[in-house]
FIKOLZA-1660 file (N, C-alpha, C; in steps of 0.1 Angstrom, whole numbers, plus 5000, padded with zeros to 4 digits):
% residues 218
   i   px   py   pz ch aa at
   1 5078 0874 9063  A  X  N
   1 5073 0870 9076  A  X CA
   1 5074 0855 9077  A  X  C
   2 5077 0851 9088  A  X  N
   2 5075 0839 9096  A  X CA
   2 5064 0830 9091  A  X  C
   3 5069 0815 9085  A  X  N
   3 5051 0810 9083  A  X CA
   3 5051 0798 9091  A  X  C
   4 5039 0798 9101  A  X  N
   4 5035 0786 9108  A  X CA
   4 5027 0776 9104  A  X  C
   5 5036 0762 9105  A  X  N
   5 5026 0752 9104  A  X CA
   5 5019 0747 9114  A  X  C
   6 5004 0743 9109  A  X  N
   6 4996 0737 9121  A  X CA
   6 4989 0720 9119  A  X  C
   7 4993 0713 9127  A  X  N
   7 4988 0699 9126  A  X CA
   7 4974 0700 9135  A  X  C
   8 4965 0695 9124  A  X  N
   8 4949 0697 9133  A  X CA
   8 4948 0686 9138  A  X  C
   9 4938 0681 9146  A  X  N
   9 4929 0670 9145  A  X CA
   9 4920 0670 9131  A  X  C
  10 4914 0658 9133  A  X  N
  10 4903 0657 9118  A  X CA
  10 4891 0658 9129  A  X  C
  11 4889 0675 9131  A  X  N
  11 4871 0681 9134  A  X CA
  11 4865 0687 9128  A  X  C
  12 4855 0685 9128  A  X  N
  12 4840 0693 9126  A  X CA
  12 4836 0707 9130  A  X  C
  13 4837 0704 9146  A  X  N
  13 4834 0717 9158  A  X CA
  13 4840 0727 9152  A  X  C
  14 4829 0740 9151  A  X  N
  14 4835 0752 9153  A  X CA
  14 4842 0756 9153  A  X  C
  15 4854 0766 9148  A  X  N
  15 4863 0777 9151  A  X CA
  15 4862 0789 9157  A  X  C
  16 4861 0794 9166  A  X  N
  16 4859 0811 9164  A  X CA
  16 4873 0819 9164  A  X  C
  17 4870 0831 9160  A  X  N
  17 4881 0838 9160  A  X CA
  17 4893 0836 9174  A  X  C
  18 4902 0832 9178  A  X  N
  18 4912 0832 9189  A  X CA
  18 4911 0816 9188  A  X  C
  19 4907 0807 9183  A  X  N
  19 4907 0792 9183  A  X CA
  19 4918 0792 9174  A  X  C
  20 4926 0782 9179  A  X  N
  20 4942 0782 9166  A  X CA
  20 4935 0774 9153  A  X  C
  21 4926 0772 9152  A  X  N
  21 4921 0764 9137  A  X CA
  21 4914 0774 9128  A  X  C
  22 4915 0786 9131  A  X  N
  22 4907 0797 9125  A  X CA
  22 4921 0809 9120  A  X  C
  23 4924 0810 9107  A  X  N
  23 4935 0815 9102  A  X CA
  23 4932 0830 9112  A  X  C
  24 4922 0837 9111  A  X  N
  24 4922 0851 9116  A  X CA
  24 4929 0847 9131  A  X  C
  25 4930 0843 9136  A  X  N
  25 4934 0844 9150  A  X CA
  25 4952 0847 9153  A  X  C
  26 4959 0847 9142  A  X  N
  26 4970 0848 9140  A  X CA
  26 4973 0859 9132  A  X  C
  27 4981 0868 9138  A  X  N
  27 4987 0885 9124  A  X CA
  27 5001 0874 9121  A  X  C
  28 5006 0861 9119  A  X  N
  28 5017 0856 9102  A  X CA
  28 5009 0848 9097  A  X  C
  29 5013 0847 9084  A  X  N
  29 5011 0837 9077  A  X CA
  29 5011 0822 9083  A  X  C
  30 4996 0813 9080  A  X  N
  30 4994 0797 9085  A  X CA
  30 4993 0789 9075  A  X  C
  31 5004 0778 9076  A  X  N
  31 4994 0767 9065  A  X CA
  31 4985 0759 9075  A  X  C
  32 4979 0751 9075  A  X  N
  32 4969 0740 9081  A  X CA
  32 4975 0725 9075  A  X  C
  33 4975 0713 9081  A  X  N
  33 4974 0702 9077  A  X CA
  33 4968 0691 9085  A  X  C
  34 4957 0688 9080  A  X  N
  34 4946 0678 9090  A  X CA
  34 4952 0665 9089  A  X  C
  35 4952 0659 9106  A  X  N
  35 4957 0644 9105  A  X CA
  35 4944 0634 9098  A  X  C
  36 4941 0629 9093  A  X  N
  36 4930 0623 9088  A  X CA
  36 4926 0611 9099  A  X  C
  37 4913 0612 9105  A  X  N
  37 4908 0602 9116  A  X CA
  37 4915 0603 9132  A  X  C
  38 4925 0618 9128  A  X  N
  38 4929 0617 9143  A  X CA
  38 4920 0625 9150  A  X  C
  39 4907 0616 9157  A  X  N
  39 4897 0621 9163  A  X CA
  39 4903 0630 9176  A  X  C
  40 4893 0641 9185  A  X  N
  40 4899 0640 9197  A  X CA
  40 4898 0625 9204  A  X  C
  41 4884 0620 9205  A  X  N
  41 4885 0608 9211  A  X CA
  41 4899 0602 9212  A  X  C
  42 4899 0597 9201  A  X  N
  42 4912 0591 9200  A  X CA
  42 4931 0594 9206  A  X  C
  43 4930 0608 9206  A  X  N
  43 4943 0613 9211  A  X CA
  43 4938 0615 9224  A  X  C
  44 4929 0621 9230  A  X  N
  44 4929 0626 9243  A  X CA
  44 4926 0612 9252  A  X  C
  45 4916 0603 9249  A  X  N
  45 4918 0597 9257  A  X CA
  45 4918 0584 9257  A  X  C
  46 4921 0579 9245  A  X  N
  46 4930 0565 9234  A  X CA
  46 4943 0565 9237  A  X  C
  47 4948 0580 9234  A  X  N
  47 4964 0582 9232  A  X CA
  47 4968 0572 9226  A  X  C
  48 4964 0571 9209  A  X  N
  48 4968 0560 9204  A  X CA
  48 4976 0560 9194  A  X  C
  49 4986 0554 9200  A  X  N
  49 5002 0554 9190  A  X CA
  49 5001 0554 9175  A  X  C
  50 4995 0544 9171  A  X  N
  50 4993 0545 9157  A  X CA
  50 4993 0557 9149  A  X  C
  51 4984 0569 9156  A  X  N
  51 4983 0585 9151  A  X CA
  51 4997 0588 9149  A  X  C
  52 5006 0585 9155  A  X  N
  52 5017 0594 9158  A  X CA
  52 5029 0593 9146  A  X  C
  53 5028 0582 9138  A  X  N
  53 5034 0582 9120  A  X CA
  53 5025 0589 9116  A  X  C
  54 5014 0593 9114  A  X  N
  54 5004 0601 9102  A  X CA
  54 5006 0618 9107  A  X  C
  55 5010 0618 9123  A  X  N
  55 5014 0630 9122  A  X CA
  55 5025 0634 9120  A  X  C
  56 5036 0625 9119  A  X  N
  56 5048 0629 9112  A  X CA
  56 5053 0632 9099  A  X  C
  57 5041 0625 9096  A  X  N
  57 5038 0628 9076  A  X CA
  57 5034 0641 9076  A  X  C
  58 5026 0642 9081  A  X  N
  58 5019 0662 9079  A  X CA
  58 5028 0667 9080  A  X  C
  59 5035 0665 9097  A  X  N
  59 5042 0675 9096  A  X CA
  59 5055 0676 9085  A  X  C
  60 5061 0661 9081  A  X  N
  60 5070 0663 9067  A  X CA
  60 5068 0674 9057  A  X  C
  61 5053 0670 9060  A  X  N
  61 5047 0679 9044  A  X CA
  61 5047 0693 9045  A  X  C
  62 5041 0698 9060  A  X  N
  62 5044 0711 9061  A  X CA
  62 5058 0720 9061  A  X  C
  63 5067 0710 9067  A  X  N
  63 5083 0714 9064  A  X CA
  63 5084 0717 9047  A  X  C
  64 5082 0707 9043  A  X  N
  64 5084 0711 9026  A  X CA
  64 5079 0723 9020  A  X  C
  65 5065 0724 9026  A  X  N
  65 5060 0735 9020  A  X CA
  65 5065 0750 9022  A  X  C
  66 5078 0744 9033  A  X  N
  66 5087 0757 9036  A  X CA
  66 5079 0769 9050  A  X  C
  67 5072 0762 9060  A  X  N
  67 5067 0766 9073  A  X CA
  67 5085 0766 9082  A  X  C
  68 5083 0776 9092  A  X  N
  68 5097 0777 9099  A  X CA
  68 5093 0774 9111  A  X  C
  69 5079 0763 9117  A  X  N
  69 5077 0761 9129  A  X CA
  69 5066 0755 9126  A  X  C
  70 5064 0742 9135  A  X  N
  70 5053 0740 9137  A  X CA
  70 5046 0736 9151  A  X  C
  71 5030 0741 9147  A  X  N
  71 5027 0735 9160  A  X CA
  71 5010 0728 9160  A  X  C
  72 5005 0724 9173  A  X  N
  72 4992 0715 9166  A  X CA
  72 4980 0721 9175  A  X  C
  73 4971 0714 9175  A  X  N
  73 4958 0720 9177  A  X CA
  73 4949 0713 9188  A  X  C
  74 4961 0701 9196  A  X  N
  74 4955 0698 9206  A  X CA
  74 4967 0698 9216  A  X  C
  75 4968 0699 9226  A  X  N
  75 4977 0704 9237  A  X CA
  75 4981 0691 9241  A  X  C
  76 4973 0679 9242  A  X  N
  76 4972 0665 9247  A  X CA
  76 4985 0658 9237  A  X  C
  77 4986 0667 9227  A  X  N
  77 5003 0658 9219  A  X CA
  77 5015 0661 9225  A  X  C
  78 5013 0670 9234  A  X  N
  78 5027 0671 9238  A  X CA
  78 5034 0655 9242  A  X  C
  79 5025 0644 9245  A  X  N
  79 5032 0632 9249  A  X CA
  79 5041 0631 9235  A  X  C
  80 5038 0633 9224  A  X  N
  80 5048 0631 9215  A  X CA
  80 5059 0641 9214  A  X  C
  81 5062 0652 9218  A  X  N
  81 5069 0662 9217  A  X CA
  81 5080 0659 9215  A  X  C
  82 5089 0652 9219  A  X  N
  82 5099 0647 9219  A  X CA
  82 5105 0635 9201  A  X  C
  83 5090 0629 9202  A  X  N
  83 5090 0618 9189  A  X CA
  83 5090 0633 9178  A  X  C
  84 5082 0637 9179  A  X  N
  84 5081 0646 9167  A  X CA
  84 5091 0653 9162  A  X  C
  85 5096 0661 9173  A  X  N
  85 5109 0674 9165  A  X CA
  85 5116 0662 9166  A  X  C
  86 5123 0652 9170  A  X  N
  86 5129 0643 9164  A  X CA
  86 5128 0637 9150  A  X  C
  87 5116 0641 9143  A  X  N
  87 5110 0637 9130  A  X CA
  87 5111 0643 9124  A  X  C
  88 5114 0659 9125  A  X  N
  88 5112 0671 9118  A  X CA
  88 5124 0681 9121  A  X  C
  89 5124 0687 9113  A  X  N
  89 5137 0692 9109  A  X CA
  89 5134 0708 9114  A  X  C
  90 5128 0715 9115  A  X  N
  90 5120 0727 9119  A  X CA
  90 5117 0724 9135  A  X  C
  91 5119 0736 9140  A  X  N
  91 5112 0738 9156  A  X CA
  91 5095 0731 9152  A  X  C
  92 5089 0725 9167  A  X  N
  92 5081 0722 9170  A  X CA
  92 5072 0724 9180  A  X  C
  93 5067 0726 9182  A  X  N
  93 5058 0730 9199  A  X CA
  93 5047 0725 9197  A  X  C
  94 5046 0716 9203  A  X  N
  94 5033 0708 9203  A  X CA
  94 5021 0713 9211  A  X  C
  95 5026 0721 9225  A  X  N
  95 5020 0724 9237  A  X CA
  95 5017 0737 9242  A  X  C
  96 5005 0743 9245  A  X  N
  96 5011 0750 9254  A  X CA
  96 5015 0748 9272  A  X  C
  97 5019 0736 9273  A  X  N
  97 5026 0730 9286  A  X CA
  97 5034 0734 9284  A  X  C
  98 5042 0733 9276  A  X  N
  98 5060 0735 9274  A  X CA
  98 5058 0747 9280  A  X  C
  99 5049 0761 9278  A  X  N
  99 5056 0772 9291  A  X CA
  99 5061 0768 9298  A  X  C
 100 5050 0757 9308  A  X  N
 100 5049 0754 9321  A  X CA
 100 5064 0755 9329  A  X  C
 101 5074 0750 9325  A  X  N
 101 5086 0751 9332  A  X CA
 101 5097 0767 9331  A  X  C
 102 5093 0775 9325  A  X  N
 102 5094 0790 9323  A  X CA
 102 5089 0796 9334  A  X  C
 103 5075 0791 9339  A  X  N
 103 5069 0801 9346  A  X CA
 103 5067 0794 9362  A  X  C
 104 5068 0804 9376  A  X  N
 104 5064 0798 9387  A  X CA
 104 5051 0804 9390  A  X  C
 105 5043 0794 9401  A  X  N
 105 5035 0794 9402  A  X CA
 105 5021 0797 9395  A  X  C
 106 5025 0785 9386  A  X  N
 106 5011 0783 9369  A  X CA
 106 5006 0770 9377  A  X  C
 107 4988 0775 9369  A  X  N
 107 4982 0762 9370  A  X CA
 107 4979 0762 9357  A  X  C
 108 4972 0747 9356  A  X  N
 108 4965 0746 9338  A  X CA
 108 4950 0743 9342  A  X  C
 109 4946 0745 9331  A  X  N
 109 4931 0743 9329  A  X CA
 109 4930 0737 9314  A  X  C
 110 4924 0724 9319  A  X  N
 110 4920 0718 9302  A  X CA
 110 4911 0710 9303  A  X  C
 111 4907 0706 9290  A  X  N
 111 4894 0699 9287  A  X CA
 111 4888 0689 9296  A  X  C
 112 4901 0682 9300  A  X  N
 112 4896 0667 9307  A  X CA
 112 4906 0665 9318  A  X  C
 113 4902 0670 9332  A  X  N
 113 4912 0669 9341  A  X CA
 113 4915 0652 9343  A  X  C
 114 4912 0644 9339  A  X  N
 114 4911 0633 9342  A  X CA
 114 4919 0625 9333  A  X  C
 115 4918 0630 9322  A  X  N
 115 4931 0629 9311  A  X CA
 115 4942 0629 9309  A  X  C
 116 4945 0641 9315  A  X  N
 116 4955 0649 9316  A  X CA
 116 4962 0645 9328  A  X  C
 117 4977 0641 9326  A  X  N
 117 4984 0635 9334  A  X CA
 117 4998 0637 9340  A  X  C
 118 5002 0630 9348  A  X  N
 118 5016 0632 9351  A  X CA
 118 5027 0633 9341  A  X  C
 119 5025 0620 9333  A  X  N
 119 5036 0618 9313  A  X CA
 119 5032 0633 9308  A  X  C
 120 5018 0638 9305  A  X  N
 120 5023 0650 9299  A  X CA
 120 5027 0657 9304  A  X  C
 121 5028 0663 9319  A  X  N
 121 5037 0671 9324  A  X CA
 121 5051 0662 9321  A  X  C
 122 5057 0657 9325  A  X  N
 122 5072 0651 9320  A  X CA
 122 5076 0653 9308  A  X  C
 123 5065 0651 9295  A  X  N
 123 5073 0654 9285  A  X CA
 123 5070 0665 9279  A  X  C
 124 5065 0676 9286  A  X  N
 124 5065 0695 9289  A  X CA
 124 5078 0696 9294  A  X  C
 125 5084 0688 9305  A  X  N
 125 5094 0692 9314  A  X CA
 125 5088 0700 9325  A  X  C
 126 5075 0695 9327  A  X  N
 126 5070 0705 9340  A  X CA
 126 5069 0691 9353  A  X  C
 127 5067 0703 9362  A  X  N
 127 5064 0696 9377  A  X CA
 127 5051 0691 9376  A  X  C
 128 5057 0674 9377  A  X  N
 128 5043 0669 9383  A  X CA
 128 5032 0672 9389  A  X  C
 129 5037 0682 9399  A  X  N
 129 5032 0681 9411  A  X CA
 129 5021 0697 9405  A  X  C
 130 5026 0701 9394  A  X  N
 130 5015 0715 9385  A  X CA
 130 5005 0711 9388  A  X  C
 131 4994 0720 9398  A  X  N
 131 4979 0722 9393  A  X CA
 131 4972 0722 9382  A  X  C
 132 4965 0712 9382  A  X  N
 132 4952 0709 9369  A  X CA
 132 4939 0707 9374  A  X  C
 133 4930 0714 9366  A  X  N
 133 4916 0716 9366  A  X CA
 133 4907 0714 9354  A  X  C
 134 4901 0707 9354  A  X  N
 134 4892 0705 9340  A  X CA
 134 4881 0713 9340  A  X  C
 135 4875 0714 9322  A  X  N
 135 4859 0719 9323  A  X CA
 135 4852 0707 9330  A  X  C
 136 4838 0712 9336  A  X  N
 136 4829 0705 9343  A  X CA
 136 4832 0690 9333  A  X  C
 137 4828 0679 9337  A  X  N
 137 4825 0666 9329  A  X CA
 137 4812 0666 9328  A  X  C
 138 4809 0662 9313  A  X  N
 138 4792 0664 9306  A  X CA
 138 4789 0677 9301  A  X  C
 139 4795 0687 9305  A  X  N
 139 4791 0702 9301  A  X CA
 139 4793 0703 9291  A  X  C
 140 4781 0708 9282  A  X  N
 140 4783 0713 9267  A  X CA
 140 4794 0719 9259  A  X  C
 141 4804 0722 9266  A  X  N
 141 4818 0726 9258  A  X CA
 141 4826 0712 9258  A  X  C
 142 4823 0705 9271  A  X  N
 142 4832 0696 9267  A  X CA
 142 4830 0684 9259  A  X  C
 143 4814 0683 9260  A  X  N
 143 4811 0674 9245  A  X CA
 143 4811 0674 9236  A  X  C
 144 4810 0689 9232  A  X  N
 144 4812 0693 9220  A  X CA
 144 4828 0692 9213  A  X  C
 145 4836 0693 9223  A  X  N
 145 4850 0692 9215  A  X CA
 145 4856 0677 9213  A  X  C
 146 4855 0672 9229  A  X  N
 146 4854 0655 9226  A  X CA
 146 4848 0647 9220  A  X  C
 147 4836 0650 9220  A  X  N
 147 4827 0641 9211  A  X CA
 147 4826 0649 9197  A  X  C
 148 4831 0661 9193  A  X  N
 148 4831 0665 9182  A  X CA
 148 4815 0668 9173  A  X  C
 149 4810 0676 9180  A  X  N
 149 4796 0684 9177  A  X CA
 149 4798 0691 9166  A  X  C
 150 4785 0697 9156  A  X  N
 150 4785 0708 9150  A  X CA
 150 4786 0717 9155  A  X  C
 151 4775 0720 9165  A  X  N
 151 4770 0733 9173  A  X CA
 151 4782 0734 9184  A  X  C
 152 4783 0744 9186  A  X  N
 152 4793 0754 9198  A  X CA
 152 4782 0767 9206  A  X  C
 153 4780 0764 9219  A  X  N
 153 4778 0774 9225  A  X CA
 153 4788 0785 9230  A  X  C
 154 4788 0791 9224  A  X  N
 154 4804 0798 9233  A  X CA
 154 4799 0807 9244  A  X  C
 155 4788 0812 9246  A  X  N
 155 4786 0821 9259  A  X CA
 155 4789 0810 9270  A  X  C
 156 4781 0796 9267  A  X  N
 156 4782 0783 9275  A  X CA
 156 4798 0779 9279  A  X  C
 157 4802 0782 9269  A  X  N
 157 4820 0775 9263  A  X CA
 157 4826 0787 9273  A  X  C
 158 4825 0799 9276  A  X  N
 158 4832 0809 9281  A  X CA
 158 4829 0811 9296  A  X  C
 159 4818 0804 9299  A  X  N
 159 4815 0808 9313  A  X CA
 159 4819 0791 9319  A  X  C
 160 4825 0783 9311  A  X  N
 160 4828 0768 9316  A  X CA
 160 4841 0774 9316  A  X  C
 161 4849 0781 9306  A  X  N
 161 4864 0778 9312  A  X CA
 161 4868 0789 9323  A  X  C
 162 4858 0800 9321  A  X  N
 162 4862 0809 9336  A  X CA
 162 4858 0803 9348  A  X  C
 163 4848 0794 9350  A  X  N
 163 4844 0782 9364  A  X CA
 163 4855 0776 9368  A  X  C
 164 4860 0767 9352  A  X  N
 164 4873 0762 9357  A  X CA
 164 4887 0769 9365  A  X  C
 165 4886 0776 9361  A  X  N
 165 4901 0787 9362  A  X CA
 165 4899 0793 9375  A  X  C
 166 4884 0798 9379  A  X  N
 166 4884 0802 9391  A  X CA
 166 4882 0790 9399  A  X  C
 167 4876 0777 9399  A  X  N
 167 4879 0764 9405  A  X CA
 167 4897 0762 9406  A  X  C
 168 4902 0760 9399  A  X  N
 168 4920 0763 9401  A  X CA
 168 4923 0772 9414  A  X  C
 169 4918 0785 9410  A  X  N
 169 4921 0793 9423  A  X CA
 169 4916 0792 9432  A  X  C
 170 4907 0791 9432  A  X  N
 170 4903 0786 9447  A  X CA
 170 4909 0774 9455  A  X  C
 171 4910 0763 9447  A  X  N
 171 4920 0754 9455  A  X CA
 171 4937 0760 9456  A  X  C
 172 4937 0768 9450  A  X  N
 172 4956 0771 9452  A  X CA
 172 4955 0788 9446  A  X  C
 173 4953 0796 9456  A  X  N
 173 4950 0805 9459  A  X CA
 173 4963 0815 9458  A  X  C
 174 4972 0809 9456  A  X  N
 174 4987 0818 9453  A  X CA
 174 4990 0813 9440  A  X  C
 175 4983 0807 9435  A  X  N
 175 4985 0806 9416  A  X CA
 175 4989 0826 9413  A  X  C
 176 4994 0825 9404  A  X  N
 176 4999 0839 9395  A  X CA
 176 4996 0833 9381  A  X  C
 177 4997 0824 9370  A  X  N
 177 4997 0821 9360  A  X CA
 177 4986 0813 9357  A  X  C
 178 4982 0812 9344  A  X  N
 178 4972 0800 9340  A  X CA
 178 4973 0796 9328  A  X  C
 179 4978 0789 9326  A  X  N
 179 4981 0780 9311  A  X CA
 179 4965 0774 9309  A  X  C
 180 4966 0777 9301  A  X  N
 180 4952 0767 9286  A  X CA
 180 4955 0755 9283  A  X  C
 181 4958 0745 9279  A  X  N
 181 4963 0738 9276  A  X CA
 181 4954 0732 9262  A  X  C
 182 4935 0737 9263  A  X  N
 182 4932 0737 9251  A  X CA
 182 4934 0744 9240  A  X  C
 183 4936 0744 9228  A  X  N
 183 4936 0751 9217  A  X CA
 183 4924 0756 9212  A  X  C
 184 4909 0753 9220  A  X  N
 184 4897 0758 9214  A  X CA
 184 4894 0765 9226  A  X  C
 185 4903 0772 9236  A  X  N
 185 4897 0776 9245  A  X CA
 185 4906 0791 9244  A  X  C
 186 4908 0792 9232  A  X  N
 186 4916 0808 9233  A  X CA
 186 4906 0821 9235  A  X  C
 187 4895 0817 9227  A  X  N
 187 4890 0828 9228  A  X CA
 187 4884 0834 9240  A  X  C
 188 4883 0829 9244  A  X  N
 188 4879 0830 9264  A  X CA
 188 4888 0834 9274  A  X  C
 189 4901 0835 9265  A  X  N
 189 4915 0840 9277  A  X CA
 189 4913 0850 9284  A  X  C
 190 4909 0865 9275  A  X  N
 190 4904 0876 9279  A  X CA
 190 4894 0875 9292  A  X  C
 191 4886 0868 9291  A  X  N
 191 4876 0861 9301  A  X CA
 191 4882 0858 9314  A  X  C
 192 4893 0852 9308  A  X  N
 192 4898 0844 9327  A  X CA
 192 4907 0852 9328  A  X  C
 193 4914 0860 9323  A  X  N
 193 4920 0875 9327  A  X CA
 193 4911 0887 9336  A  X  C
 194 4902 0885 9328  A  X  N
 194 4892 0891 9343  A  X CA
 194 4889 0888 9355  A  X  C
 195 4884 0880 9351  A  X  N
 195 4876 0869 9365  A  X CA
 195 4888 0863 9375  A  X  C
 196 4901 0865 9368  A  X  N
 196 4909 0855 9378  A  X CA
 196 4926 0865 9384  A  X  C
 197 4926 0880 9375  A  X  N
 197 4933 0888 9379  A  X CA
 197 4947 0875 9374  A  X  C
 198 4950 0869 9375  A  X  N
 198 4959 0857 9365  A  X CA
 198 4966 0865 9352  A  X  C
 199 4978 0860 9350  A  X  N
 199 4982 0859 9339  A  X CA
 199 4980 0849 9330  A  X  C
 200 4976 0850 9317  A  X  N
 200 4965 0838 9313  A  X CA
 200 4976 0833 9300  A  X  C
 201 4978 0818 9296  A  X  N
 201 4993 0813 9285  A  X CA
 201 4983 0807 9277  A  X  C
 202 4989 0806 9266  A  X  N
 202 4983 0794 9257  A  X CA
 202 4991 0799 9242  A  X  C
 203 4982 0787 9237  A  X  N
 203 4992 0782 9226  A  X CA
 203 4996 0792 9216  A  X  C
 204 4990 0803 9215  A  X  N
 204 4996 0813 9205  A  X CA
 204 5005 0826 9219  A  X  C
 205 5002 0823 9230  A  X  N
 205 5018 0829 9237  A  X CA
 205 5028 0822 9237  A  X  C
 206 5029 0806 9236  A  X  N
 206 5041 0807 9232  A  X CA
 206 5047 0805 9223  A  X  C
 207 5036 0804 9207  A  X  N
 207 5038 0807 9197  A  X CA
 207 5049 0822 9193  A  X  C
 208 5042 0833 9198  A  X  N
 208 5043 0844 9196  A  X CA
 208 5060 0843 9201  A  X  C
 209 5061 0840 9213  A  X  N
 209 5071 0841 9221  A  X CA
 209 5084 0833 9215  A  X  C
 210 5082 0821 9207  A  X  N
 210 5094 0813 9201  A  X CA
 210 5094 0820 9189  A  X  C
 211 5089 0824 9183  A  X  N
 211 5087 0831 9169  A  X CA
 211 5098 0841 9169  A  X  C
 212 5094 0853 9180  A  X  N
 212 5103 0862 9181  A  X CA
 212 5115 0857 9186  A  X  C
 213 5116 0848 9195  A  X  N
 213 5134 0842 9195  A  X CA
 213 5140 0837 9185  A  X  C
 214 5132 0829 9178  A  X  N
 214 5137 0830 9163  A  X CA
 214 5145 0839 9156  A  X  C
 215 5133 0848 9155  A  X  N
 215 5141 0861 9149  A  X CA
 215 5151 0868 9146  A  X  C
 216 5157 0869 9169  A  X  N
 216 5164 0874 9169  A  X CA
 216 5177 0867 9171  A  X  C
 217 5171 0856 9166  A  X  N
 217 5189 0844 9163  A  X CA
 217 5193 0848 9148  A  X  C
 218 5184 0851 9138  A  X  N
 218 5188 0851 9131  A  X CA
 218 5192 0870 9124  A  X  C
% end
């Protein structure tokens, strides 16, 4: 089987099962490799360059250890997407934005709409002009992952990213898709597949989805 590498942040917070930091959430084989001090703070909304050699080392390291892909554990790197697989010799996916230009009529939902910007759509290759919606600001899911908490509410964590997702629809009411763009918000997909009749993306669809094109190249 196929083994994926994953570049973490350096957190604390909770895993649950469907969070990409939690090996069960995946039927291949994962190695892990933590960037050391790459806080969220710091990537999501520092965006600070200096991270971006320490994650080229992990990821060197993971290539060695013979992973046939790698990918990471905050959606917010895709601004590197480009620096990276240029660093690394193995496929890369940093995002799950990169669907974004696959699919019409997707919105995203992620942690910090206020963050989240026009550069990362560009270096997704998606339309600027993609709908984004954030979790509430202050809400206990979202401090918990930015500010990097022990505790996780997830009933709290699941009924914040279905608010979002239905806030999305409601302002753009012909959405068909919904990209994740967090990595700690998987387990809640099933959630906004309900609530929002939506086709719901994230980082292990398009994990799953380059994996098998792999495959069948080879």
């Amino acid at each position: 089987m196929k083994t994926l590498g994953i570049l973490m942040l350096d957190t604390r917070f909770p895993r649950l099962r469907g969070d990409i930091g939690n090996p069960a959430t995946f039927d291949m084989p994962v190695r892990y490799a933590v960037v050391r001090r790459a806080s969220p703070r710091r990537v999501v909304h520092e965006r600070d360059i200096t991270l971006l050699a320490p994650f080229v080392e992990a990821g060197r390291a993971l290539a060695r250890e013979g992973v046939d892909a790698i990918t990471t554990s905050c959606g917010f790197l895709v601004l590197w997407q480009r620096e990276l697989q240029a660093a690394l010799d193995v496929p890369v996916w940093t995002s799950s934005l990169l669907l974004l230009p696959e699919l019409q009529g997707a919105g995203v939902v992620t942690i910090d709409a206020t963050a989240l910007g026009a550069d990362h759509l560009r270096a997704a290759g998606a339309d600027v002009a993609t709908p984004i919606e954030g979790i509430a600001p202050g809400s206990a899911f979202q401090r918990c992952l930015l500010e990097d908490q022990p505790e996780l509410d997830a009933d709290d964590a699941m009924l914040q990213v279905v608010a979002a997702a239905q806030r999305l629809l409601g302002r753009h009411p012909t959405l068909t898709d919904i990209v994740l763009e967090c990595t700690n918000m998987l387990p809640y997909a099933d959630a906004v597949r309900r609530a929002t009749g939506c086709r719901v993306h994230d980082i292990t669809t398009l994990v799953a989805q380059r994996m098998a094109a792999q495959a069948a190249m080879h």
